[in-house]
C-alpha positions as CSV (number, residue, x, y, z in Angstrom):
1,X,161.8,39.8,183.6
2,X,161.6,42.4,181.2
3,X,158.7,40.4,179.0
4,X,156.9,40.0,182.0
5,X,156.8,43.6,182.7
6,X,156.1,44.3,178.7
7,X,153.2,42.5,178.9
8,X,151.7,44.0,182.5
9,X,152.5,47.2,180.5
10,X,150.5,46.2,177.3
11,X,147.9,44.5,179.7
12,X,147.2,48.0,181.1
13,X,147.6,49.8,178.1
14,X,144.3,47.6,177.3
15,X,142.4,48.6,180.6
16,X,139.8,51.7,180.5
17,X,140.5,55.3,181.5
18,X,139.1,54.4,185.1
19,X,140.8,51.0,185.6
20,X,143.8,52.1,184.8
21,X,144.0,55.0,186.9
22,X,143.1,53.3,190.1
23,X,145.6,50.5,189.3
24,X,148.0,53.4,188.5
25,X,147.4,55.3,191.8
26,X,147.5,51.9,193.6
27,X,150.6,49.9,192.5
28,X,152.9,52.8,191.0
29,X,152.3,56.0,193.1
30,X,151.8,53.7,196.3
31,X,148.8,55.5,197.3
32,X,146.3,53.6,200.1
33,X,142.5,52.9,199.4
34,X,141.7,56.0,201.3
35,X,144.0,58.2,199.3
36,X,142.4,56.4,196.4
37,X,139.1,57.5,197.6
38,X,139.7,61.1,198.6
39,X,141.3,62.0,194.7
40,X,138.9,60.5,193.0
41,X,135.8,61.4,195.3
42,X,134.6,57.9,196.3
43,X,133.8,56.2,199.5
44,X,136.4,53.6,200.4
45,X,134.3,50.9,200.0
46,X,133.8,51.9,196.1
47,X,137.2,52.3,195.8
48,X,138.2,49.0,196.9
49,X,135.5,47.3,194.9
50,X,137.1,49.5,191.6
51,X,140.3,48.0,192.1
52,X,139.3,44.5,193.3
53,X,137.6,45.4,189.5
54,X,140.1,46.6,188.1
55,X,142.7,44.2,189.0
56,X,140.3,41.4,187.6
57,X,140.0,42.6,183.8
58,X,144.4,43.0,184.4
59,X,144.3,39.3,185.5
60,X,142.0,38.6,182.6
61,X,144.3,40.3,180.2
62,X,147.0,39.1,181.8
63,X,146.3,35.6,181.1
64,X,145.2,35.9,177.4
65,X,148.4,37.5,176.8
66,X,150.6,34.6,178.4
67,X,148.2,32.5,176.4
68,X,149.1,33.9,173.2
69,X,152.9,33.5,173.8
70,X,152.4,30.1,174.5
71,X,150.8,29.5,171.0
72,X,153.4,31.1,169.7
């Protein structure tokens, strides 16, 4: 377990400024899409299609990662 969350940590680490934040606000402070939108001054819409985003490059990180450990 705690690899697994070593590399969602390192995944992130790897994310921009703005990705990260909005996968920050999302899965570790708990905040909804609309809270999402109102701090960081977006309509909900753009701040659901920053995550779906964001949360796309993790994935892609993500797998090279587990990809690499597999190699090894």
């Amino acid at each position: 377990m705690r690899e697994l969350v070593r590399s969602f940590e390192l995944a992130l680490e790897q994310l921009d400024d703005q990705d990260r934040e909005i996968v920050v606000m999302r899965h570790y402070e708990y905040l909804t899409n609309t809270e999402v939108a109102l701090a960081l001054s977006l309509s909900e819409p753009a701040a659901s299609m920053r995550h779906l985003r964001a949360m796309r490059r993790l994935k892609t990180l993500l797998g090279s990662a587990s990809g690499e450990s597999r190699r090894s």
